[in-house]
Biopython code that builds the backbone (N, CA, C, O; Angstrom):
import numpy as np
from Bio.PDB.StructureBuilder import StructureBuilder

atoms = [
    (1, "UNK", "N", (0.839, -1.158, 0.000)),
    (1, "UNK", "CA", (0.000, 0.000, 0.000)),
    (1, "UNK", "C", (0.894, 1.233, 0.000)),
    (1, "UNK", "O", (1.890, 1.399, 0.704)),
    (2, "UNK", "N", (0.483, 1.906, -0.722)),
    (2, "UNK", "CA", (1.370, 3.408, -1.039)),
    (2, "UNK", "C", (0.767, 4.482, -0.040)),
    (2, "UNK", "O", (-0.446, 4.459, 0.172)),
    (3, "UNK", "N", (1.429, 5.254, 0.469)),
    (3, "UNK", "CA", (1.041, 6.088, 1.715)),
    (3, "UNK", "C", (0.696, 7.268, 0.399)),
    (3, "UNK", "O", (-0.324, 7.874, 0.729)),
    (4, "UNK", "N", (0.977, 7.541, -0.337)),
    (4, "UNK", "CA", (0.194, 8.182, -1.027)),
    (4, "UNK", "C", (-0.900, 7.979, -1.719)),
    (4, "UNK", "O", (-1.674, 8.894, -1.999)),
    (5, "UNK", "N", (-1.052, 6.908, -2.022)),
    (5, "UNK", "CA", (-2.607, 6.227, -2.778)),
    (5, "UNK", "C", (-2.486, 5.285, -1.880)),
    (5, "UNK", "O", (-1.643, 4.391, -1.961)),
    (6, "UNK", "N", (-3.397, 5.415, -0.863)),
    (6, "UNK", "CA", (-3.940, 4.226, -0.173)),
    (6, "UNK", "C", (-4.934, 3.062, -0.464)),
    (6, "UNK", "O", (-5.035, 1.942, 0.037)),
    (7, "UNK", "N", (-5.781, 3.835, -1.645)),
    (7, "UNK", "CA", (-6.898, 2.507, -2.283)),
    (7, "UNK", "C", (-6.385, 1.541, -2.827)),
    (7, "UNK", "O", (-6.967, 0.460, -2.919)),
    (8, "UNK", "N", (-4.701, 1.862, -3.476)),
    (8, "UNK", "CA", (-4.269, 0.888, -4.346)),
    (8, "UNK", "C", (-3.571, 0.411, -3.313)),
    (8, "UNK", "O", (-2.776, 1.109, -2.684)),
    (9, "UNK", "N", (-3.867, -1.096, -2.996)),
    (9, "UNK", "CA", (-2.928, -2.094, -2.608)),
    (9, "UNK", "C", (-3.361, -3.414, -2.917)),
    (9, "UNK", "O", (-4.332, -3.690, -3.622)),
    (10, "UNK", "N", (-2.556, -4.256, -2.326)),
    (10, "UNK", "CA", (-2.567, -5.669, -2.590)),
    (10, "UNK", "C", (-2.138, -6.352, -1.637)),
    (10, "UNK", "O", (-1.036, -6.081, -1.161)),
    (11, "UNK", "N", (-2.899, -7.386, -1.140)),
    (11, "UNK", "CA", (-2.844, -8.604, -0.046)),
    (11, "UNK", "C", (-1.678, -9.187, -0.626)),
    (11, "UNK", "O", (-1.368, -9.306, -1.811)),
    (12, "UNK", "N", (-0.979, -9.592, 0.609)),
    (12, "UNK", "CA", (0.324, -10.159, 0.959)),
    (12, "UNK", "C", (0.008, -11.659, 1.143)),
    (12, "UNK", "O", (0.689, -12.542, 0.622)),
    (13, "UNK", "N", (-1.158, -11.905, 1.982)),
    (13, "UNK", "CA", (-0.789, -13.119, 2.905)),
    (13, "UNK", "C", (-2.493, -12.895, 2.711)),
    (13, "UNK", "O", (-3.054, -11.864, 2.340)),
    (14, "UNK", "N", (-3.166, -14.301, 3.114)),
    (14, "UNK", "CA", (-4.104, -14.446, 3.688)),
    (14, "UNK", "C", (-4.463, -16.145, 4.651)),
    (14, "UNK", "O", (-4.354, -17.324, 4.312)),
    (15, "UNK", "N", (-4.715, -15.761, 5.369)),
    (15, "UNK", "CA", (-5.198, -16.890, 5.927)),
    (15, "UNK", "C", (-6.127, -17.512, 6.260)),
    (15, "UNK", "O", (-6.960, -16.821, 6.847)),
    (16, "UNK", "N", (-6.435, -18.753, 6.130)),
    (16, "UNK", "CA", (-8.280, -19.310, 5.873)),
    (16, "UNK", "C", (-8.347, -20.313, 7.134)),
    (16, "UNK", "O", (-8.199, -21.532, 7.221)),
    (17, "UNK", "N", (-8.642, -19.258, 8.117)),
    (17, "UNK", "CA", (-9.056, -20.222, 9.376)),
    (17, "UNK", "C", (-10.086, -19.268, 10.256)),
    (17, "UNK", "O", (-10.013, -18.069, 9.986)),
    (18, "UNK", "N", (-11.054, -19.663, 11.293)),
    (18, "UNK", "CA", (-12.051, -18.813, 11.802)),
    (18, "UNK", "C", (-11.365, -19.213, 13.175)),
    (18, "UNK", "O", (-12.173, -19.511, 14.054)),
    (19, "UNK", "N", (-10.149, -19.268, 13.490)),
    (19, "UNK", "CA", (-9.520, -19.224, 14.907)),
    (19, "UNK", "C", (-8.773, -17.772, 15.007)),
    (19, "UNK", "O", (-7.894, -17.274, 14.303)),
    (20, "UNK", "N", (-9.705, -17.124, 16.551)),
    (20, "UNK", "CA", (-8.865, -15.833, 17.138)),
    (20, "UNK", "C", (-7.524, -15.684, 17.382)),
    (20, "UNK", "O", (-6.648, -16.437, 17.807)),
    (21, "UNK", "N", (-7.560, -14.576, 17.030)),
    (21, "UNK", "CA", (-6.029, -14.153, 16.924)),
    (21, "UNK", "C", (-5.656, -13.092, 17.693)),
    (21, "UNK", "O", (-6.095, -11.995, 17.349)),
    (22, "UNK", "N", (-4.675, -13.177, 19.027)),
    (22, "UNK", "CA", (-4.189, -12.516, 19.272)),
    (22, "UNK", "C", (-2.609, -11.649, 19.666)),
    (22, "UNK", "O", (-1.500, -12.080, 19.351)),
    (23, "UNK", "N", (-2.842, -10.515, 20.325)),
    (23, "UNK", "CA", (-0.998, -10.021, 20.392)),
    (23, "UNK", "C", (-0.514, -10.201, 19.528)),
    (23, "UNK", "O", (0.489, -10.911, 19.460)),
    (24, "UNK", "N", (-1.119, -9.551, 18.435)),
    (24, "UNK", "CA", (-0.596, -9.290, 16.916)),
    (24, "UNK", "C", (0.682, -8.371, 17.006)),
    (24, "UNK", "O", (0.883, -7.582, 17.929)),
    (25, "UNK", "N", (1.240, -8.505, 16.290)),
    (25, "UNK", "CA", (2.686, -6.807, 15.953)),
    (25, "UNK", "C", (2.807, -7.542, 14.419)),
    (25, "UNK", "O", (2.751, -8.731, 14.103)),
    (26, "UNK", "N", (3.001, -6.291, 13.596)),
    (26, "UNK", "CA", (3.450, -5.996, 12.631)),
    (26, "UNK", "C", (4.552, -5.102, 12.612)),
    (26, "UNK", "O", (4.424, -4.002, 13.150)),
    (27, "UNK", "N", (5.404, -5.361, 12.174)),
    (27, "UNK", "CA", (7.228, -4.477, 11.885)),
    (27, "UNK", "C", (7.697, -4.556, 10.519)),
    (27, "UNK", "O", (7.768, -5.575, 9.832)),
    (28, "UNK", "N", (8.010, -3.375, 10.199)),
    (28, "UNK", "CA", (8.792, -3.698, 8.784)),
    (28, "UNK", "C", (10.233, -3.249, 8.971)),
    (28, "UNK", "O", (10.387, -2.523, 9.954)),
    (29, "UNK", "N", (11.444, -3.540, 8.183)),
    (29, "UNK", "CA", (12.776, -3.146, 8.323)),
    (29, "UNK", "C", (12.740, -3.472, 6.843)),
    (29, "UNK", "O", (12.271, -4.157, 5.934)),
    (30, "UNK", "N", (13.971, -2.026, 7.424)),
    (30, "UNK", "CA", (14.571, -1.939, 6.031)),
    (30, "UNK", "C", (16.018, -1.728, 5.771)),
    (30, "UNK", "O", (16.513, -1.097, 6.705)),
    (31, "UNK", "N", (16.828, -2.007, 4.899)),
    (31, "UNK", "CA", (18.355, -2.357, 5.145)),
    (31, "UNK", "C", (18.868, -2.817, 3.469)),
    (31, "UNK", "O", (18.441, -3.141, 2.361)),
    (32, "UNK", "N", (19.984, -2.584, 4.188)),
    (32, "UNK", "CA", (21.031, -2.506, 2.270)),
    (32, "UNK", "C", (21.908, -3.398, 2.443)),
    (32, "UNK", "O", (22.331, -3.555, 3.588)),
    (33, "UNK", "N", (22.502, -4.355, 1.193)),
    (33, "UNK", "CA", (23.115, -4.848, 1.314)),
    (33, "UNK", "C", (24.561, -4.591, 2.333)),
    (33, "UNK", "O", (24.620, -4.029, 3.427)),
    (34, "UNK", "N", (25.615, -5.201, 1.555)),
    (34, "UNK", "CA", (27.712, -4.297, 2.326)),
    (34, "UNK", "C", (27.507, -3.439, 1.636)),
    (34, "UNK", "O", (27.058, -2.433, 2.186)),
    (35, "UNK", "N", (27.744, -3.380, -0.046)),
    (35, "UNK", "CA", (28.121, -2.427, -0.596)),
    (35, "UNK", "C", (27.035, -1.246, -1.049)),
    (35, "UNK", "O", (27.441, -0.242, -1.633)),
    (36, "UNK", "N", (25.617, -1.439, -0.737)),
    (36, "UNK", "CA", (24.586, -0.356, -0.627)),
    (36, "UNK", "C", (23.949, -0.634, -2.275)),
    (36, "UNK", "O", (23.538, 0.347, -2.895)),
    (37, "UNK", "N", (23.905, -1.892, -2.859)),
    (37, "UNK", "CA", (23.548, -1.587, -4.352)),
    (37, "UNK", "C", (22.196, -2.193, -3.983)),
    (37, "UNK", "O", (21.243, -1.625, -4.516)),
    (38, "UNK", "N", (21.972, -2.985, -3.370)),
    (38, "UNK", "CA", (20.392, -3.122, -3.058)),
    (38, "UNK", "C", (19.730, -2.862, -1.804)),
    (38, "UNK", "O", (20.348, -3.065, -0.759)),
    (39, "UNK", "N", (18.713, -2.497, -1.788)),
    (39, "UNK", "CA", (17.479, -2.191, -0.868)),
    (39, "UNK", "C", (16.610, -3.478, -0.444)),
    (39, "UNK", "O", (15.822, -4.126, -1.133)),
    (40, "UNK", "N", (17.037, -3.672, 1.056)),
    (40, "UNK", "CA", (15.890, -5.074, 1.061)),
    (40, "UNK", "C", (14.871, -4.527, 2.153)),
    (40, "UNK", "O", (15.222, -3.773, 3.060)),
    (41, "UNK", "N", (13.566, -4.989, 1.969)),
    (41, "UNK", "CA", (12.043, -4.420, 2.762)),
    (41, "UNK", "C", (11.764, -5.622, 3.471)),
    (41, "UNK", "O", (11.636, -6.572, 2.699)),
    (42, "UNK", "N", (11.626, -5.908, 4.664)),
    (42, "UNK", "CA", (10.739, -6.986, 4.738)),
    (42, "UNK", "C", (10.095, -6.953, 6.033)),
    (42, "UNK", "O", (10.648, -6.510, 7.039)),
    (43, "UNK", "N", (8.547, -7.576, 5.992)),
    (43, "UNK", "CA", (7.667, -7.466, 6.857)),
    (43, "UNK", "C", (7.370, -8.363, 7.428)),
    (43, "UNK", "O", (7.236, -9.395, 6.770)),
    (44, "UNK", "N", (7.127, -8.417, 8.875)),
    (44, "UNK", "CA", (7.385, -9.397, 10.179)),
    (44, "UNK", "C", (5.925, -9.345, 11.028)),
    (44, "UNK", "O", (5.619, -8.403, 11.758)),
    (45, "UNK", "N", (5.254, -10.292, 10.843)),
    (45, "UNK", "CA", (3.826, -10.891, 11.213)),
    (45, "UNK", "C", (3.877, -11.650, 12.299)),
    (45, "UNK", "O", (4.354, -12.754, 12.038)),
    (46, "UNK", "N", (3.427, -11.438, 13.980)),
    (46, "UNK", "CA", (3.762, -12.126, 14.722)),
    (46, "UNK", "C", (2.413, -12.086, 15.456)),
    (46, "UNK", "O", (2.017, -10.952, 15.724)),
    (47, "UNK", "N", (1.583, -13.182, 15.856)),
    (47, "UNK", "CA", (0.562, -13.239, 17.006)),
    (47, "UNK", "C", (0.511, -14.459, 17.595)),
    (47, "UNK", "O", (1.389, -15.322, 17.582)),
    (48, "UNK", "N", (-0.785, -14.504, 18.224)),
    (48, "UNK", "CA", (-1.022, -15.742, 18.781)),
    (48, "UNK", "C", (-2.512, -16.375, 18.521)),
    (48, "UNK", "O", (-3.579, -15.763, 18.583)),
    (49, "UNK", "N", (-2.335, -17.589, 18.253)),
    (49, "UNK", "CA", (-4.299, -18.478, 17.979)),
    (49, "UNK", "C", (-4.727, -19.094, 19.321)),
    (49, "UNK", "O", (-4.107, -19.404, 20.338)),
    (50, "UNK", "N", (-5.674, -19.139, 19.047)),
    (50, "UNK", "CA", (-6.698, -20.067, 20.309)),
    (50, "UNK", "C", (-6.689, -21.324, 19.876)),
    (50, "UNK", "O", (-6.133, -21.759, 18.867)),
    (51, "UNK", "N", (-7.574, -22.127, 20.985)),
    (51, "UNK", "CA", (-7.613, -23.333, 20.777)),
    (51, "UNK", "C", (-5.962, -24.193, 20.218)),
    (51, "UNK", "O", (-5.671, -25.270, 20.738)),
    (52, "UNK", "N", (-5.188, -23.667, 19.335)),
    (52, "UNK", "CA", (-4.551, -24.597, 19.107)),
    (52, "UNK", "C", (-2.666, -24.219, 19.724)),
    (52, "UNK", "O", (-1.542, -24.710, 19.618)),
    (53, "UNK", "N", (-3.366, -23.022, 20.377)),
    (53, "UNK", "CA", (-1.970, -22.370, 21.310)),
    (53, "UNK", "C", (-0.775, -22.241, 20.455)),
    (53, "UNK", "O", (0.171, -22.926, 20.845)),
    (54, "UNK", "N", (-0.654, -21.832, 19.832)),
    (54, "UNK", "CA", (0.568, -21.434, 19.177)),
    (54, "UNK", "C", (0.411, -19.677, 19.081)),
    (54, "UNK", "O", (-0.559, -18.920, 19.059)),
    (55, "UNK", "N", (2.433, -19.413, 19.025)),
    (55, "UNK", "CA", (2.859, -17.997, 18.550)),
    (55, "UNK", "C", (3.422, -18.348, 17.322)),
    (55, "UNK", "O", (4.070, -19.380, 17.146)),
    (56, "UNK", "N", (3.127, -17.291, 16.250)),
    (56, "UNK", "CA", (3.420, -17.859, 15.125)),
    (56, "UNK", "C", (4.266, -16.039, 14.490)),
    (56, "UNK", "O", (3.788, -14.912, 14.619)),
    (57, "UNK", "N", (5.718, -16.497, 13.783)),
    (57, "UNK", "CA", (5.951, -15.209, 13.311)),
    (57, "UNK", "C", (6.722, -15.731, 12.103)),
    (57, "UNK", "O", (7.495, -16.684, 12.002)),
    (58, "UNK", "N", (6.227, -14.699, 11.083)),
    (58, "UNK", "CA", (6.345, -15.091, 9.872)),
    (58, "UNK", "C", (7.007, -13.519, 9.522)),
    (58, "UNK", "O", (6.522, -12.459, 9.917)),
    (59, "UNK", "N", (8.205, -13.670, 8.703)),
    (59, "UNK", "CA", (9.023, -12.718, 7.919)),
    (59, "UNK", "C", (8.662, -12.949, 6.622)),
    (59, "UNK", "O", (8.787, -14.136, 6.322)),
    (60, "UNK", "N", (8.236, -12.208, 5.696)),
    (60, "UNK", "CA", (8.125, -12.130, 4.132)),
    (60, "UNK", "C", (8.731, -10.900, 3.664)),
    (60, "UNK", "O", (8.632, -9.831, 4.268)),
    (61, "UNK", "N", (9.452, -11.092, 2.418)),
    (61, "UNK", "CA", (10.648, -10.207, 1.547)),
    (61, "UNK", "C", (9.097, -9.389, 0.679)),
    (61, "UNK", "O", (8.132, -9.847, 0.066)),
    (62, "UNK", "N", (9.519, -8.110, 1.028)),
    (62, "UNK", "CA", (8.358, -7.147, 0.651)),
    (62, "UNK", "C", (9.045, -5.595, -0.191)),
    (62, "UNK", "O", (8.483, -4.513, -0.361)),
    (63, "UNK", "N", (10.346, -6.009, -0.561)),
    (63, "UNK", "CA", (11.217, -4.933, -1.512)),
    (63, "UNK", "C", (10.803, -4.761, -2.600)),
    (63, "UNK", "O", (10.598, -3.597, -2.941)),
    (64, "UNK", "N", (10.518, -5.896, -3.579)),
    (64, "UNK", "CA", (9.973, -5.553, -4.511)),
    (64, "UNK", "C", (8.828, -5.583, -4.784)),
    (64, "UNK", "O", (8.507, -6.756, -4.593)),
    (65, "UNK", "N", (7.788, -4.924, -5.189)),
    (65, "UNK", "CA", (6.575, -4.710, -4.946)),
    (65, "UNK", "C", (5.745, -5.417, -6.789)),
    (65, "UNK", "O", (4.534, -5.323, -6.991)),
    (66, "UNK", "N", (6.400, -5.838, -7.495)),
    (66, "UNK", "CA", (6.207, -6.260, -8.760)),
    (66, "UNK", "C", (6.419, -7.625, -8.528)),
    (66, "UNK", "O", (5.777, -8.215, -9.397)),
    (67, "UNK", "N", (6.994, -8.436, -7.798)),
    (67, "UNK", "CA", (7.829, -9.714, -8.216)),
    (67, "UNK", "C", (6.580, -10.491, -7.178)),
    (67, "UNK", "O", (5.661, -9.793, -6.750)),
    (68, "UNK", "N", (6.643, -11.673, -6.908)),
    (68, "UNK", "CA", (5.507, -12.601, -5.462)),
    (68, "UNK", "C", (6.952, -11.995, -4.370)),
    (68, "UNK", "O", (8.090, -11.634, -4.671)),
    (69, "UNK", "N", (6.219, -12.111, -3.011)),
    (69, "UNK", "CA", (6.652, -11.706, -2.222)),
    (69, "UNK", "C", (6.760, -13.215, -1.601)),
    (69, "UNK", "O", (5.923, -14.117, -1.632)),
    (70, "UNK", "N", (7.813, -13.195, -1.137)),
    (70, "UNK", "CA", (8.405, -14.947, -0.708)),
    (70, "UNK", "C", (8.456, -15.158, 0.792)),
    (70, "UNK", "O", (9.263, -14.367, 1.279)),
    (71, "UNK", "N", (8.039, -15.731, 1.463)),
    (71, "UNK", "CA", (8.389, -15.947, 2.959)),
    (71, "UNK", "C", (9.966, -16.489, 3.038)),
    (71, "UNK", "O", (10.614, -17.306, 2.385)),
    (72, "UNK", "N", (10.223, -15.706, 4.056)),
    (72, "UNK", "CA", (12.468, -15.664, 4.177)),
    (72, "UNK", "C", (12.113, -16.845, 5.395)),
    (72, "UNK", "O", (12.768, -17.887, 5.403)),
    (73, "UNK", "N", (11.059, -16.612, 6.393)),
    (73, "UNK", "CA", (11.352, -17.561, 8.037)),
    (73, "UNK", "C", (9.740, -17.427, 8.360)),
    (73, "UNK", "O", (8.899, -16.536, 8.244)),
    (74, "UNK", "N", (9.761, -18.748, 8.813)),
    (74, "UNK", "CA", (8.292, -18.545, 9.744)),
    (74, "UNK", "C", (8.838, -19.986, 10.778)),
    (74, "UNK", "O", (9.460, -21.029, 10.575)),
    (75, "UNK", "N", (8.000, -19.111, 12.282)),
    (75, "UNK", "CA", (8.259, -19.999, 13.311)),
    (75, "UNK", "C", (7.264, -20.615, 13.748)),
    (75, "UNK", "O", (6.163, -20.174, 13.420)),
    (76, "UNK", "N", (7.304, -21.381, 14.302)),
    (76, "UNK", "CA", (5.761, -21.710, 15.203)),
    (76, "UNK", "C", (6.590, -22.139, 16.781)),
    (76, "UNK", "O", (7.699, -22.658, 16.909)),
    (77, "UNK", "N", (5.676, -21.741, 17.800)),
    (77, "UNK", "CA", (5.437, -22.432, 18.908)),
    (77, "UNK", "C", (4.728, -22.038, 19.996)),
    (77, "UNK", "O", (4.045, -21.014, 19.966)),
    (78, "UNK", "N", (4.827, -22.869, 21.138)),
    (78, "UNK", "CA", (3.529, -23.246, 22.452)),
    (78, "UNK", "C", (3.357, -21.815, 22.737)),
    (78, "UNK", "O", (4.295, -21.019, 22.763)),
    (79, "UNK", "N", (2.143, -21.519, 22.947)),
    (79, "UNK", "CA", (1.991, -20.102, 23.811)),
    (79, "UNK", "C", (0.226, -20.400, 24.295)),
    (79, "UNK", "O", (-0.778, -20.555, 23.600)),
    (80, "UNK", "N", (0.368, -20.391, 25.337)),
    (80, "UNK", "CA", (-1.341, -20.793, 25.931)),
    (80, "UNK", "C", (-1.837, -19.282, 25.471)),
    (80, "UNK", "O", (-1.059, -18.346, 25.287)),
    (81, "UNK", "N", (-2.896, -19.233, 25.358)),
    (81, "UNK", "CA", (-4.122, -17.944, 24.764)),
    (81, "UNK", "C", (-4.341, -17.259, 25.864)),
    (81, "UNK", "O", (-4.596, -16.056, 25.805)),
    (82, "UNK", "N", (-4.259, -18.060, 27.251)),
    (82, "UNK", "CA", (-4.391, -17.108, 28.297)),
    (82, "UNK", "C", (-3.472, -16.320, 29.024)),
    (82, "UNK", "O", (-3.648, -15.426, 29.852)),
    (83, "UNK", "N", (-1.961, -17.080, 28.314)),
    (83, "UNK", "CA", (-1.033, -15.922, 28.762)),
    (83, "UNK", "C", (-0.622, -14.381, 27.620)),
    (83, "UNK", "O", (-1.118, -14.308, 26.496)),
    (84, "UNK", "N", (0.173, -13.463, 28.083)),
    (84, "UNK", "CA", (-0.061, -12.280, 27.470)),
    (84, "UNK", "C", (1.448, -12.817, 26.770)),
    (84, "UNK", "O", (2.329, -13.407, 27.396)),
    (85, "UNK", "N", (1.483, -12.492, 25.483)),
    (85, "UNK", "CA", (2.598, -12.625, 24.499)),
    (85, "UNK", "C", (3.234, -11.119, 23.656)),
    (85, "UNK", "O", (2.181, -10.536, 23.398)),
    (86, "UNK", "N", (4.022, -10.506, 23.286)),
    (86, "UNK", "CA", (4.407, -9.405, 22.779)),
    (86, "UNK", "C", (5.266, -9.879, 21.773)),
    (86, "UNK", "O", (5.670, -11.029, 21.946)),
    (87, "UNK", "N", (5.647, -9.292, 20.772)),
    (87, "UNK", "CA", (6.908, -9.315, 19.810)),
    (87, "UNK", "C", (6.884, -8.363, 19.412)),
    (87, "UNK", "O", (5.868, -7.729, 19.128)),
    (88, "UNK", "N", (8.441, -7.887, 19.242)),
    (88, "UNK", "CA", (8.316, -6.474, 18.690)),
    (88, "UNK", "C", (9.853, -6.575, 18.130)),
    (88, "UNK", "O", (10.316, -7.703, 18.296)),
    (89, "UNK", "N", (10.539, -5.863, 17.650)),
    (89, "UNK", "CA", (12.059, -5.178, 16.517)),
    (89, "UNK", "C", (12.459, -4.256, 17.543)),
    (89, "UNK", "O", (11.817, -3.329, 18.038)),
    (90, "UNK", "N", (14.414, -4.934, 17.947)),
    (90, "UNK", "CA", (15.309, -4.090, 18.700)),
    (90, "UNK", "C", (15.820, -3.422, 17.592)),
    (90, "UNK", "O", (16.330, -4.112, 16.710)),
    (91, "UNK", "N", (15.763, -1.563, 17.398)),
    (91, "UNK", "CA", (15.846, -1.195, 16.163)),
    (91, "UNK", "C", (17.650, -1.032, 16.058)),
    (91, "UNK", "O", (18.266, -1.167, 15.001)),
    (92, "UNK", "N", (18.144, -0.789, 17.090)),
    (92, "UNK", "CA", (19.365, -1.139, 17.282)),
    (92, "UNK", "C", (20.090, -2.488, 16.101)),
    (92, "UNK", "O", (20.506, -2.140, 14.996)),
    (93, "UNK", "N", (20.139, -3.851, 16.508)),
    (93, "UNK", "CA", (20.466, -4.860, 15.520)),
    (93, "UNK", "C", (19.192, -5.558, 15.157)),
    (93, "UNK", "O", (19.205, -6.771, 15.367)),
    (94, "UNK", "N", (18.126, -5.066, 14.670)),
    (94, "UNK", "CA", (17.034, -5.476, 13.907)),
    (94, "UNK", "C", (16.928, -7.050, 14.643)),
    (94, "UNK", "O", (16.871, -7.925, 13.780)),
    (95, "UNK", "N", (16.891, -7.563, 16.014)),
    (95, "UNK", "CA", (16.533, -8.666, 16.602)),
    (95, "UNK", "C", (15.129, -8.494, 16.786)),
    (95, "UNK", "O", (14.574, -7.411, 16.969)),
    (96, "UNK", "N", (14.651, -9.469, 16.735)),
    (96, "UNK", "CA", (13.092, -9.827, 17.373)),
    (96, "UNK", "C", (12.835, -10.368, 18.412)),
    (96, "UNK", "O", (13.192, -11.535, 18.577)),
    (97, "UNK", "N", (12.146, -9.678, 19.399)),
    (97, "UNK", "CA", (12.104, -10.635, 20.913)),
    (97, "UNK", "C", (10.700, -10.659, 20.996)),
    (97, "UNK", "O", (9.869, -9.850, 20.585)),
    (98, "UNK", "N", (10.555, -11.914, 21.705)),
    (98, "UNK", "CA", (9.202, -12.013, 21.456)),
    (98, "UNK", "C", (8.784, -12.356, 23.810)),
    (98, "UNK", "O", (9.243, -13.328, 24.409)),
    (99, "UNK", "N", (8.141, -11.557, 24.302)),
    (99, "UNK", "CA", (7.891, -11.882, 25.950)),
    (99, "UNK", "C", (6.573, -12.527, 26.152)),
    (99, "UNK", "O", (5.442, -12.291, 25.728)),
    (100, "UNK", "N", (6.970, -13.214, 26.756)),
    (100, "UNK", "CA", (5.577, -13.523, 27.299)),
    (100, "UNK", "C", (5.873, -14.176, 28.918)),
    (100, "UNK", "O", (6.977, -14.498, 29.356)),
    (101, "UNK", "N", (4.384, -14.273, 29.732)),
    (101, "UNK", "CA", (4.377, -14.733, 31.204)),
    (101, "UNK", "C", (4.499, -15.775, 31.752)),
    (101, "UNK", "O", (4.447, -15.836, 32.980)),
]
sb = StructureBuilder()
sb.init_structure("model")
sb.init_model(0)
sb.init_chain("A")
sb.init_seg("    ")
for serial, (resi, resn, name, xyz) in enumerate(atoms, 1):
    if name == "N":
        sb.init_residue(resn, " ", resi, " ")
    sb.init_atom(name, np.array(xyz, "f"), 0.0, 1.0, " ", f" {name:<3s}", serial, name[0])
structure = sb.get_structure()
């Protein structure tokens, strides 16, 4: 989605399940190769489902906006629905920590 034309965009991802979702974060980073000749974008999808208790965070390469956008990493694991979960980007070395109780 273009922050200047917002009507025009296009779905990334979709997912076909009627299980709640929570302690969502969305992050994007952005970063250049060593020698600065390319630009890489990529966007970092992290929550949690019910019933089947998982935290799930998925990285997809989102630089080029013409080409399919490819998943780079996706994780899965245990997180009960009733505990509180966070993930978020140390903007420092672009790490992902993800807390929970």
């Amino acid at each position: 989605m273009s922050d200047k034309n917002p009507d025009d965009f296009k779905f990334l991802t979709k997912w076909k399940n009627k299980l709640d979702l929570g302690d969502a974060s969305i992050n994007v980073i952005r970063h250049a190769n060593r020698d600065k000749t390319q630009q890489y974008k990529e966007l970092i999808i992290s929550y949690k489902t019910i019933y089947i208790n998982t935290f799930n965070v998925t990285v997809m390469d989102i630089s080029d906006i013409n080409s399919e956008q490819t998943t780079l990493f996706r994780h899965e694991s245990f997180q009960l629905w009733e505990s509180e979960a966070r993930g978020f980007m140390l903007s420092r070395n672009n790490d992902f920590i993800i807390l929970n109780k």
